[in-house]
PAPA-940387 format. One record per residue (C-alpha): x, y, z. Coordinates in pm, 1 decimal. Each point is the difference from the previous one (the first is absolute). Layout:
residues N
+----------+----------+----------+
!       px !       py !       pz !
+----------+----------+----------+
!        X !        Y !        Z !
...
+----------+----------+----------+
end
This chain:
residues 476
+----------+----------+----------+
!       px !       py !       pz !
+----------+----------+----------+
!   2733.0 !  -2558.4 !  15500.1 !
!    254.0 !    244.0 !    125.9 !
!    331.3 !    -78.4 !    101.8 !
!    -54.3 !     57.2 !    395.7 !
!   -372.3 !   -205.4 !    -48.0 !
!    210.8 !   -256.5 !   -175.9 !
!    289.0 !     -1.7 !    293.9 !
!   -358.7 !    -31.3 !    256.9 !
!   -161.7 !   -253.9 !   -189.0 !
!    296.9 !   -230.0 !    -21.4 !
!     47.4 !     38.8 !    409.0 !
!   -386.2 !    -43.3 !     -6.6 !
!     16.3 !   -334.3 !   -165.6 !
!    314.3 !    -80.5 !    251.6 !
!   -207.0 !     25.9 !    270.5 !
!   -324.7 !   -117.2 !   -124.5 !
!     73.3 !   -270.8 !   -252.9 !
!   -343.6 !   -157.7 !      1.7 !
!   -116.5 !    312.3 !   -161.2 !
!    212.8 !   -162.1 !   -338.0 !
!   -292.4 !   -251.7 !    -29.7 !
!   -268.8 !    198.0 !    -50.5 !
!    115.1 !    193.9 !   -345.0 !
!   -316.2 !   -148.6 !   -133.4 !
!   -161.2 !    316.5 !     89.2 !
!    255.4 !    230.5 !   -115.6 !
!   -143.2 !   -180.9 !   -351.2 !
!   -359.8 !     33.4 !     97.6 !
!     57.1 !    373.7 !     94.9 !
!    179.4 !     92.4 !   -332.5 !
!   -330.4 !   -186.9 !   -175.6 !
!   -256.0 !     89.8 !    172.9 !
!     44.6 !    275.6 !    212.0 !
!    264.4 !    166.9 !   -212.1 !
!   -225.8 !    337.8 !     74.6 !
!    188.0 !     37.6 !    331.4 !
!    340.8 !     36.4 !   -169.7 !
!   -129.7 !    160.2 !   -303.1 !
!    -84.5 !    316.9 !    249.2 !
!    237.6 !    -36.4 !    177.3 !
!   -230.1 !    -85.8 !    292.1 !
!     58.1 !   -174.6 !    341.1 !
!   -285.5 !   -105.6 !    179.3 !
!     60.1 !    -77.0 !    365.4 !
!   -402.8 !    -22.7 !    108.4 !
!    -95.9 !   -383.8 !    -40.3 !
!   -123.4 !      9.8 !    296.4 !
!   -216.8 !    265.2 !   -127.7 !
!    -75.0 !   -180.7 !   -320.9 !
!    131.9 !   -277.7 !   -212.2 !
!     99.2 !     74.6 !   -364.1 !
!   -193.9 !   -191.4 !   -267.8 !
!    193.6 !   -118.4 !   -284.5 !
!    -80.2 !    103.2 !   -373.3 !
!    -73.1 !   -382.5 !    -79.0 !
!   -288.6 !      5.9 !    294.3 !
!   -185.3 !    296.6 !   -218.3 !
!     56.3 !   -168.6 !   -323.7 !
!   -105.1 !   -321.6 !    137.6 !
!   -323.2 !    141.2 !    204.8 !
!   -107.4 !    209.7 !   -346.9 !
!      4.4 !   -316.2 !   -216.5 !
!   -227.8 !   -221.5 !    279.8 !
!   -222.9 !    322.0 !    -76.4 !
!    -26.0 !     64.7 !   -368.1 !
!    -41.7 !   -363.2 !    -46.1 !
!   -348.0 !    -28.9 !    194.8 !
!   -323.0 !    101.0 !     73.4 !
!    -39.4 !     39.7 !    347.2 !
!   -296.8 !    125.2 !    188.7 !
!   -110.1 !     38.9 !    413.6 !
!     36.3 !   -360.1 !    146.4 !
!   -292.8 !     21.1 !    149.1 !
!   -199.0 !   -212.4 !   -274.7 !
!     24.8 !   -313.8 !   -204.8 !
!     62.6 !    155.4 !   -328.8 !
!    274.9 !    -88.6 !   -192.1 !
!    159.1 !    391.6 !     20.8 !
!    -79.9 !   -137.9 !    449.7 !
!    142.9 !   -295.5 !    -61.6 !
!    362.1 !    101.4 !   -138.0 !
!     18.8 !    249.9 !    239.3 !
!    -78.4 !   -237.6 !    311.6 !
!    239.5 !   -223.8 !   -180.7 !
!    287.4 !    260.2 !     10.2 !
!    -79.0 !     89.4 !    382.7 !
!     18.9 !   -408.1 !     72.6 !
!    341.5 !     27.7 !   -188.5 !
!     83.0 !    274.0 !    220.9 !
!    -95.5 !   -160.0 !    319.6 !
!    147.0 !   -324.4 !    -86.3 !
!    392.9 !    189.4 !    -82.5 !
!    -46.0 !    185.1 !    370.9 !
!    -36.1 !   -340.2 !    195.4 !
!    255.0 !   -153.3 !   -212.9 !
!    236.5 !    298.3 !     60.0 !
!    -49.6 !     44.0 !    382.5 !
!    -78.5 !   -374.2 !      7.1 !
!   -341.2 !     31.9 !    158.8 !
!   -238.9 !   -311.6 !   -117.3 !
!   -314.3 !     -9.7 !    -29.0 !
!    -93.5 !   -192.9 !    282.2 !
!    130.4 !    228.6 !    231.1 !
!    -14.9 !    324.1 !    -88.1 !
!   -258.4 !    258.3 !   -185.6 !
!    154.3 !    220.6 !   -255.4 !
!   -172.4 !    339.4 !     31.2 !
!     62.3 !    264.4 !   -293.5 !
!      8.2 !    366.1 !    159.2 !
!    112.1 !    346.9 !   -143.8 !
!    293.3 !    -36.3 !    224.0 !
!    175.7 !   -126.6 !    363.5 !
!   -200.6 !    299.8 !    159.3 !
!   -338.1 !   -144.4 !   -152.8 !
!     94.3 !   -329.6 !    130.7 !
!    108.2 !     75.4 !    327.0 !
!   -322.5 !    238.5 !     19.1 !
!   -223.1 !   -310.8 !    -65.8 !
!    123.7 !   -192.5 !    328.0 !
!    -47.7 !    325.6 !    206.4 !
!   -331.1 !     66.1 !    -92.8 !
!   -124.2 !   -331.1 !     35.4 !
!    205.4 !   -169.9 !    262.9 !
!   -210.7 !    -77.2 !    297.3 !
!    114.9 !    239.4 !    234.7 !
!   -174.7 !     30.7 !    308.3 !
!     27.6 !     81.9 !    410.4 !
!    265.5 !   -243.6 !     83.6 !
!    196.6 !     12.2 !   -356.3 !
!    336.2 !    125.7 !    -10.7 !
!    185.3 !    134.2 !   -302.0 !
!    361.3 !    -12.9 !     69.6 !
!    254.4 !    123.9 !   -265.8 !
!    341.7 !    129.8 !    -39.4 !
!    143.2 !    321.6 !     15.9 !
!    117.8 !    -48.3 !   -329.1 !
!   -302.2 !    -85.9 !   -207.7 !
!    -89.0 !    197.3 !   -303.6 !
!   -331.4 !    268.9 !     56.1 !
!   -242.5 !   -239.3 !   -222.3 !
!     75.1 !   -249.1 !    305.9 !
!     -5.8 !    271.5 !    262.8 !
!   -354.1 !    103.1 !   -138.3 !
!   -176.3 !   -301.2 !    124.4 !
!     40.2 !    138.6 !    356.8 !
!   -260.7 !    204.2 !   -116.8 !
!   -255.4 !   -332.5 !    -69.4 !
!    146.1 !   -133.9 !    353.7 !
!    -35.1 !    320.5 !    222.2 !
!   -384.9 !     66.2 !   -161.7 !
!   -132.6 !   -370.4 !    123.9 !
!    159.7 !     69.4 !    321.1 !
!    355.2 !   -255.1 !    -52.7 !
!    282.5 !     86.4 !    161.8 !
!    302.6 !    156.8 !   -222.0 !
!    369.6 !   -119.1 !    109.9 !
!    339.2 !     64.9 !   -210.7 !
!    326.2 !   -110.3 !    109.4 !
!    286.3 !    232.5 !    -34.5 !
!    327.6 !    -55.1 !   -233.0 !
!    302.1 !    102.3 !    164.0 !
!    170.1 !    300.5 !    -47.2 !
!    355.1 !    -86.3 !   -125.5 !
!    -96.7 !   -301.4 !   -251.5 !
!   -376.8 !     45.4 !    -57.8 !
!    -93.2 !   -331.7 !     76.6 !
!   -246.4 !   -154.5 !    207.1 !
!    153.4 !   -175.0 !    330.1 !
!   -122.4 !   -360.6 !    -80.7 !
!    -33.6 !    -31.8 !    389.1 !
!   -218.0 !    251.0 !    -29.0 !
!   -248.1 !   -155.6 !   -247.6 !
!     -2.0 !   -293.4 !    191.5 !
!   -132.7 !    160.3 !    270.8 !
!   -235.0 !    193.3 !   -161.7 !
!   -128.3 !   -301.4 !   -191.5 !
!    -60.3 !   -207.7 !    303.1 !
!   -111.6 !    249.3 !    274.1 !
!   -278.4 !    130.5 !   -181.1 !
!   -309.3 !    -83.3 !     95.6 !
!   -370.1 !     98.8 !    -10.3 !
!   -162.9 !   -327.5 !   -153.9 !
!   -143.9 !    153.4 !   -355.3 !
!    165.3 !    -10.0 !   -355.5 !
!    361.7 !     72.3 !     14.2 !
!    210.4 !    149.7 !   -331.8 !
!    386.7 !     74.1 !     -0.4 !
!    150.5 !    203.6 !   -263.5 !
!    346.4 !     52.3 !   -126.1 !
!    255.7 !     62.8 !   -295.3 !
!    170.1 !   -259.2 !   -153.2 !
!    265.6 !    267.1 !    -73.6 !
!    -92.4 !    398.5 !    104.3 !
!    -23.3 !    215.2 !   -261.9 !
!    193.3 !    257.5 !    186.0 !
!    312.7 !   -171.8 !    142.8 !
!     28.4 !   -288.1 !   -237.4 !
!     20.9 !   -241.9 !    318.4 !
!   -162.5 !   -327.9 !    -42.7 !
!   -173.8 !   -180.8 !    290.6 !
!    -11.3 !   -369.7 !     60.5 !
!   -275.6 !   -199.2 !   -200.4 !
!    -25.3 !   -248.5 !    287.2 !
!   -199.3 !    294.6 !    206.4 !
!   -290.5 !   -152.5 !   -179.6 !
!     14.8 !   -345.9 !     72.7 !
!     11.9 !    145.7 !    397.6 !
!   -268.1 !    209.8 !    -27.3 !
!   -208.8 !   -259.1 !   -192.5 !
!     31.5 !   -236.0 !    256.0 !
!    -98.3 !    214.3 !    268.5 !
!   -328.1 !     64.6 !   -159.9 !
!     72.6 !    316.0 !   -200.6 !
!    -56.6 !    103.2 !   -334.1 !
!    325.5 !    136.2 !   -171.9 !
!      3.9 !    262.3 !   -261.4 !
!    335.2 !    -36.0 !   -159.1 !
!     17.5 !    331.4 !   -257.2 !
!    264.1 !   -108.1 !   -272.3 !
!    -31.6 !    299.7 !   -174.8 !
!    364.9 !    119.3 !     38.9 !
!    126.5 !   -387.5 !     23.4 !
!   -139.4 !   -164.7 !   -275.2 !
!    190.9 !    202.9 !   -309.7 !
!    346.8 !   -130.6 !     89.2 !
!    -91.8 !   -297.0 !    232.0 !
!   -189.4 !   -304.2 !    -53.9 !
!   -315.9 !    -69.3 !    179.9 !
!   -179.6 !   -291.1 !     33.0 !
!   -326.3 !     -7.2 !    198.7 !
!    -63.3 !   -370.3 !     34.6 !
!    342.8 !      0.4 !    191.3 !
!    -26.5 !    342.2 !    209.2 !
!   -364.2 !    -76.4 !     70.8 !
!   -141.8 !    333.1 !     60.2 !
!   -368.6 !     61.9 !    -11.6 !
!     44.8 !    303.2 !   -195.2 !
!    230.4 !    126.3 !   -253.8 !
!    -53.8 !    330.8 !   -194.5 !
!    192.4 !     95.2 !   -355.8 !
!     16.3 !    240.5 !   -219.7 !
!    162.0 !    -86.6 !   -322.2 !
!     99.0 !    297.6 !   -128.4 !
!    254.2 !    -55.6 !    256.5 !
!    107.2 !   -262.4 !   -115.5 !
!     28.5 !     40.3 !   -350.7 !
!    -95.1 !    361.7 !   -111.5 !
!   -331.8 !    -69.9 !   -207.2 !
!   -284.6 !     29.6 !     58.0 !
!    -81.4 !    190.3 !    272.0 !
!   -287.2 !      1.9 !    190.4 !
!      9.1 !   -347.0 !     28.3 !
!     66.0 !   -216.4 !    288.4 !
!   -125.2 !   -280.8 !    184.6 !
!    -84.7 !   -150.5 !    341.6 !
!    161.8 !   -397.2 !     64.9 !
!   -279.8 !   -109.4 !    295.6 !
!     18.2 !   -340.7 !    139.2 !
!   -334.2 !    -86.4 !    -73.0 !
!   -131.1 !    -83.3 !    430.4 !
!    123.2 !    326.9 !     50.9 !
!   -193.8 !    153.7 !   -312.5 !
!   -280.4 !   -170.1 !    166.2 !
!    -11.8 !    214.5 !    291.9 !
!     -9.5 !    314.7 !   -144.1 !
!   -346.7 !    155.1 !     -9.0 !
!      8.0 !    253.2 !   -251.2 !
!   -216.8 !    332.6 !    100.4 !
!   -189.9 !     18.5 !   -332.4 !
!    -25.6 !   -162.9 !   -383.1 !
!     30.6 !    155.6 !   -292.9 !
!    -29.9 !   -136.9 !   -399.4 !
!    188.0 !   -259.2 !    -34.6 !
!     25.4 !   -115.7 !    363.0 !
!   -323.0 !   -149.4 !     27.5 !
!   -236.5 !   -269.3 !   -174.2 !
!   -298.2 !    202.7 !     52.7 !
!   -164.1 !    221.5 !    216.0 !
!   -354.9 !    168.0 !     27.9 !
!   -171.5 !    320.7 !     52.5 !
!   -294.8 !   -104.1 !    156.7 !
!    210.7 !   -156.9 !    335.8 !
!    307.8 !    178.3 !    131.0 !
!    152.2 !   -338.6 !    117.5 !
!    -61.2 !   -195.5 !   -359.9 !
!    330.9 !    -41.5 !   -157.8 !
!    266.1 !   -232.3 !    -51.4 !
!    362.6 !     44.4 !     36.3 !
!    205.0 !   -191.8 !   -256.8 !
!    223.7 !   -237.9 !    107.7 !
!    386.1 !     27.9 !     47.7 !
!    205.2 !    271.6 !   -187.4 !
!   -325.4 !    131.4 !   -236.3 !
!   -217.2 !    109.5 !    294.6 !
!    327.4 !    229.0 !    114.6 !
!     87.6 !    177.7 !   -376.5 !
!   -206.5 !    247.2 !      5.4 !
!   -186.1 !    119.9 !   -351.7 !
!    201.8 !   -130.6 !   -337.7 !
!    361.8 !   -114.1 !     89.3 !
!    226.2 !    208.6 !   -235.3 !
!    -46.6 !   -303.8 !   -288.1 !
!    188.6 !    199.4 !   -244.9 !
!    298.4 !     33.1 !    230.8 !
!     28.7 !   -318.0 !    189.8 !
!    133.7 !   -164.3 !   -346.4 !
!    310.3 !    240.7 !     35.2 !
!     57.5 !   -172.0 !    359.5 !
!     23.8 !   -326.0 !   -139.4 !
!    253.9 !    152.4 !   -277.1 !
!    171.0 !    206.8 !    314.4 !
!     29.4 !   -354.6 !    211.7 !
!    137.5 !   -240.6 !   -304.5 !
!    261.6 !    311.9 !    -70.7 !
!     93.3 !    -33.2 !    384.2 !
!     25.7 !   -381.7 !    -36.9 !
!    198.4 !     23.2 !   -301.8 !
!    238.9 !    197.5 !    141.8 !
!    -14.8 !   -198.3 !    369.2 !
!    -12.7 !    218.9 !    302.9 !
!    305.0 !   -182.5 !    160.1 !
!    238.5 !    170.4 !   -256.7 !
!   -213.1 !    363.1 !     91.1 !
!     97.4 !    -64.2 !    324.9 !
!    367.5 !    -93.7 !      2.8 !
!     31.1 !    262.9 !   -235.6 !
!   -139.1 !    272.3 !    254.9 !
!    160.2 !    -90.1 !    298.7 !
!    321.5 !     13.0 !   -139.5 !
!    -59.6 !    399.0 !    -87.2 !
!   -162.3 !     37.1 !    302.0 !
!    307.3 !   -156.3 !    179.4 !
!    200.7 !    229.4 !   -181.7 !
!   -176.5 !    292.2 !      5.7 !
!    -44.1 !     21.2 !    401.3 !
!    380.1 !    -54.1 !     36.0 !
!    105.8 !    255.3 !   -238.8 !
!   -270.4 !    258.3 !    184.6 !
!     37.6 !    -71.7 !    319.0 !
!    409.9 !     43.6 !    -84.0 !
!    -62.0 !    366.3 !   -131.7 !
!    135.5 !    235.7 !    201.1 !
!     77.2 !    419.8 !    -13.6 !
!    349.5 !    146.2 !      8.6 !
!      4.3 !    -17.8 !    366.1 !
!   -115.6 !   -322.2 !     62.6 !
!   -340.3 !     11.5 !     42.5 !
!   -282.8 !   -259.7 !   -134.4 !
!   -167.0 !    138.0 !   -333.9 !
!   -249.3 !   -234.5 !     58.1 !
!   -213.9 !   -119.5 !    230.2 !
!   -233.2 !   -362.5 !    -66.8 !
!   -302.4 !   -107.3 !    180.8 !
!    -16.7 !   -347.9 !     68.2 !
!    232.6 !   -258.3 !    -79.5 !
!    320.8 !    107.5 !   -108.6 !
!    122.0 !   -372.3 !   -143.6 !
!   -188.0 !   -286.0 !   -184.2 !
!   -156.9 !   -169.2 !    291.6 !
!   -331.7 !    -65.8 !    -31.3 !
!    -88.3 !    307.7 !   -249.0 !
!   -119.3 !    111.8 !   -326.1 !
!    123.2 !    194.3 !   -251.4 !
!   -135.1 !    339.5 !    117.9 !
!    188.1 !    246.0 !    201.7 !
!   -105.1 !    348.6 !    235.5 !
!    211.9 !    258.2 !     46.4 !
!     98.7 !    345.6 !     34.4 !
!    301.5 !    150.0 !   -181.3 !
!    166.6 !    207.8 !    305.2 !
!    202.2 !    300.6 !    -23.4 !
!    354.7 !     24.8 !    242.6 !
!   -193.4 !    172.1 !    289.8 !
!   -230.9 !   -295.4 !     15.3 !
!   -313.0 !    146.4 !   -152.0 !
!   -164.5 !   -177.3 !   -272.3 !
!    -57.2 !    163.2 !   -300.1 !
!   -276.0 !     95.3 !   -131.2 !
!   -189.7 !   -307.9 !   -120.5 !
!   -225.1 !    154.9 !   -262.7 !
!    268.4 !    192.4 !   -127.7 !
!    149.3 !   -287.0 !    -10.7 !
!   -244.3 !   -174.2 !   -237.0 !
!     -6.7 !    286.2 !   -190.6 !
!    333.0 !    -20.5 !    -81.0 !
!     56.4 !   -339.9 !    -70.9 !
!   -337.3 !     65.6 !   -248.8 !
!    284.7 !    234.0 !   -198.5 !
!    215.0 !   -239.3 !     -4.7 !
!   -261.0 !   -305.6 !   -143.1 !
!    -38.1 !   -175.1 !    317.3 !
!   -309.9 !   -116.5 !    122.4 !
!     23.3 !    -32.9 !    376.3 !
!   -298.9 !     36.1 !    242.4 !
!    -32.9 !    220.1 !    335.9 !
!   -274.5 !     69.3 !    257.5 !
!   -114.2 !   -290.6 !    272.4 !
!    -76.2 !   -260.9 !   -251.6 !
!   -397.5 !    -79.9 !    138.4 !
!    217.3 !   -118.7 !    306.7 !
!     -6.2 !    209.0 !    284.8 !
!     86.2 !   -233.0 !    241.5 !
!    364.2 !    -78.0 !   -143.4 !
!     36.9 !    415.3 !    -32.9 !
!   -183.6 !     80.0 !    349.3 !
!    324.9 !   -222.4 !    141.8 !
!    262.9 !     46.5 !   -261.1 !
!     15.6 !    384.3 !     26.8 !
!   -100.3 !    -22.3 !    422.5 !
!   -336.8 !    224.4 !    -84.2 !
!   -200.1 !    -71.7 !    366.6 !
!   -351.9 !     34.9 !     48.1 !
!    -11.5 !    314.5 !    154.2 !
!    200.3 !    124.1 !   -310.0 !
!   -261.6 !    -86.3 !   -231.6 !
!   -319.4 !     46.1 !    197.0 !
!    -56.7 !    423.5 !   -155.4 !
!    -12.9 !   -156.6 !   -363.5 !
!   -326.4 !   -203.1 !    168.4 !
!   -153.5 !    263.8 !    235.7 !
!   -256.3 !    154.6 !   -245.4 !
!   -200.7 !   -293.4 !   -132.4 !
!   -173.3 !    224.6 !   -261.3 !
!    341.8 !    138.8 !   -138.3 !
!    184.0 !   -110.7 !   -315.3 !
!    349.9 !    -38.8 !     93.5 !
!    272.8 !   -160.9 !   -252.7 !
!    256.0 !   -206.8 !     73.4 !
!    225.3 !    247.5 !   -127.2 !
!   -169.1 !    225.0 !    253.0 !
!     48.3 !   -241.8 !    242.2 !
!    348.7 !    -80.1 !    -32.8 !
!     99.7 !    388.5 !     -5.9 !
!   -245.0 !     79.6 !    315.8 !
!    269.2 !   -296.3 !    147.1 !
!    278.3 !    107.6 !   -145.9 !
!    -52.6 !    389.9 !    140.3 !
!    -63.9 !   -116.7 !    313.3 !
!    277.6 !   -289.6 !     79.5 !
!    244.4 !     31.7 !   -256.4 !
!    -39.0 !   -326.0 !   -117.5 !
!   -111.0 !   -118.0 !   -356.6 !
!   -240.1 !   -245.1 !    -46.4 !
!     76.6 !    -55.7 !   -347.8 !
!    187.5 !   -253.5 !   -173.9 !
!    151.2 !   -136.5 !   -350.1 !
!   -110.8 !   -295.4 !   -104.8 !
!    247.9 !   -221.6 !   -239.3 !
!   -132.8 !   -323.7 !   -169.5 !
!    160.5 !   -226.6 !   -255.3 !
!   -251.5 !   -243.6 !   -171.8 !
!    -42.4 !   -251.2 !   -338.2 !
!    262.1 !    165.3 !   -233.6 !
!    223.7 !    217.5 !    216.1 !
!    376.0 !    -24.9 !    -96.2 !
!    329.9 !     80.2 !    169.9 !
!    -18.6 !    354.8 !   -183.3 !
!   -317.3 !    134.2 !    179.3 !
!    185.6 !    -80.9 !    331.8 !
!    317.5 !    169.8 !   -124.7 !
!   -206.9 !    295.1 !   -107.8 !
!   -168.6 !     36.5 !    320.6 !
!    310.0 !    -25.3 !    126.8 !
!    180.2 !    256.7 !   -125.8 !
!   -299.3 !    232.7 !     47.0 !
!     27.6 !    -54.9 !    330.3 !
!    368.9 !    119.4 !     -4.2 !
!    -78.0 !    280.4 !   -184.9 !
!   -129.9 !    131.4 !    368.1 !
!    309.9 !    -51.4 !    147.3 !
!     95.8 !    323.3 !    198.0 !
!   -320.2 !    170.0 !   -120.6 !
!   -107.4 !    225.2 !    286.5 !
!   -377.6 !    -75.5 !     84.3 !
!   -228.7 !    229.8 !   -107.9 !
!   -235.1 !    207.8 !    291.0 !
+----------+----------+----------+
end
């Protein structure tokens, strides 16, 4: 640590002392993740992807090499161990988001997208539905509009506001109970958007719930640094992928169901492993399986759901409350140090979408870095730069086009030419420049995240790469 990172971190600590406690994970970094500081490598993209610790592979390898495991599908013994492993599995995710097994259905998918894809397809829209949804939502929620519009359901979103991002709780409350139209009803939102980092109330569900709609609560971007506990949020459906939360493995996730709602889905066709049998000689001879095995469709991934149980014990070893303290105090700090940069003549070198303090957010952060005549730099230039410099940062719209659309004022009109041709292949690169060329504005953003092992240096090297921009002119 340098002298002026020293001078910071002791002025950190100052004015973030609960950040003191948590020097557990400085330990568990230096053991188990000591690749980050062995290449000198700050990763600011947890929101993109958790980091998996070396003791998760080592662990995960030695469940492997010492058994025989074969497709589940079978009472073998190689069937057996492996439908033993994938109970194991199950059992650690309702322990760890506290979902029991009265209540809720634990459905293994390759990700949040395949579990959010299973509601749309088989929720039992219909003339008279209505899918309403926030601005905010990630695409994999904003797809199911595509289920809803095709069996004729109407499509709603309600709008975040421009200066904050958030959704107007009025607002929901009105949409919630003015909706009518008598069929199925399902409400979607982020428990925290994976563009701003704001974090909505949890109580939206109980509301909704009791005014006969389904609730779709995506905890994809919540659930790394936050605790979540389904028996006490009570949504009907939660999707997760846990490479978010804990690196490895990847294409592995799950859907948390409350089993009535589960219940309602009809799914729009079977596949091995989803039914008890079927026949060729009668279209309409088969049987669904019950609960979560007549939704995982094919083999479940038995040789990687072992590693989730491994990933979920690591989490619970470490406890997600001292994850959490730890990144709000960097957050805290980082957003006051930005937000405080300024160019020789007084202008911001920064600009943040969303929440600018600690109220009800998360520990990921938009901006633009913006050069004294106001315009931001360029974003992927950006990137690239902060790539030389072994920071891993993210830019584009994040799957969240709402939270952009708003954030950088892009208007429908302003977007309709990259949607004229429906035959053409057009980018979002494309997109933003046709935008950009047009209006002058930039629909692009950087996307800062802090996550499981993130320490007061990242932050201080963002930092100061930030400052390195300081009077830069912006390129044209």
């Amino acid at each position: 640590m340098s002298g002026d990172e020293a001078v910071a971190y002791r002025d950190f600590l100052r004015r973030f002392p609960a950040y003191a406690a948590t020097a557990a994970l400085d330990d568990l970094r230096a053991a188990d993740y000591a690749r980050l500081d062995r290449e000198g490598h700050v990763y600011l993209d947890y929101t993109g992807a958790g980091l998996y610790g070396e003791s998760q592979l080592r662990r995960h390898h030695e469940v492997l090499a010492g058994a025989v495991l074969g497709n589940p599908h079978s009472q073998n013994p190689a069937s057996l161990s492996s439908s033993a492993l994938a109970r194991e599995a199950r059992d650690a995710v309702r322990r760890f988001f506290n979902a029991p097994e009265d209540e809720f259905e634990i459905v293994f998918t390759a990700n949040a997208s395949g579990a959010l894809k299973l509601v749309g397809e088989a929720y039992p829209f219909g003339p008279g539905s209505i899918y309403l949804l926030s601005y905010d939502n990630h695409n994999s929620v904003n797809g199911i509009r595509e289920f809803a519009v095709r069996r004729e359901a109407t499509v709603s979103y309600i709008p975040v506001r421009e200066q904050d991002l958030r959704l107007d709780p009025a607002q929901v409350s009105a949409a919630l109970r003015g909706a009518g139209g008598g069929g199925p009803r399902l409400f979607a939102y982020p428990a925290q958007s994976n563009f701003s980092g704001v974090q909505h109330p949890l109580d939206w569900v109980t509301e909704a719930r009791g005014l006969g709609w389904d609730v779709i609560l995506d905890c994809a971007a919540f659930a790394p640094t936050n605790p979540v506990d389904a028996s006490a949020i009570g949504a009907d459906f939660i999707p997760i992928s846990f490479y978010k939360l804990f690196g490895y493995p990847t294409g592995a996730g799950c859907l948390i169901a409350r089993r009535e709602a589960l219940a309602r889905l009809r799914r729009p066709w079977f596949a091995g492993g989803t039914i008890t049998f079927a026949s060729v000689q009668e279209e309409e001879w088969y049987r669904l399986a019950p609960g979560a095995t007549g939704f995982e469709d094919g083999t479940i991934d038995y040789l990687g759901l072992p590693a989730v149980t491994v990933g979920i014990e690591h989490l619970e070893r470490i406890g997600l409350g001292l994850i959490h303290e730890r990144v709000l105090a960097l957050t805290g700090w980082l957003l006051e140090e930005l937000t405080a940069l300024r160019h020789s003549d007084g202008t911001p070198l920064v600009r943040v979408f969303g929440p600018r303090d600690l109220d009800r957010r998360g520990a990921t952060v938009a901006l633009y870095l913006v050069a004294p005549d106001g315009q931001p730099y360029d974003v992927y230039e950006v990137e690239r730069r902060a790539a030389e410099a072994r920071i891993s940062v993210r830019s584009g719209c994040f799957c969240n086009p709402g939270d952009g659309e708003v954030a950088h004022r892009i208007t429908r009109d302003e977007m309709e030419p990259c949607f004229e041709d429906p035959t053409a292949t057009v980018t979002l690169l494309q997109c933003q420049q046709a935008i950009a060329d047009a209006t002058g504005k930039v629909p692009n953003t950087i996307r800062v995240s802090l996550g499981l092992v993130s320490d007061f240096g990242d932050a201080y090297r963002f930092l100061a790469f930030a400052a390195s921009y300081r009077d830069r002119p912006a390129e044209r």
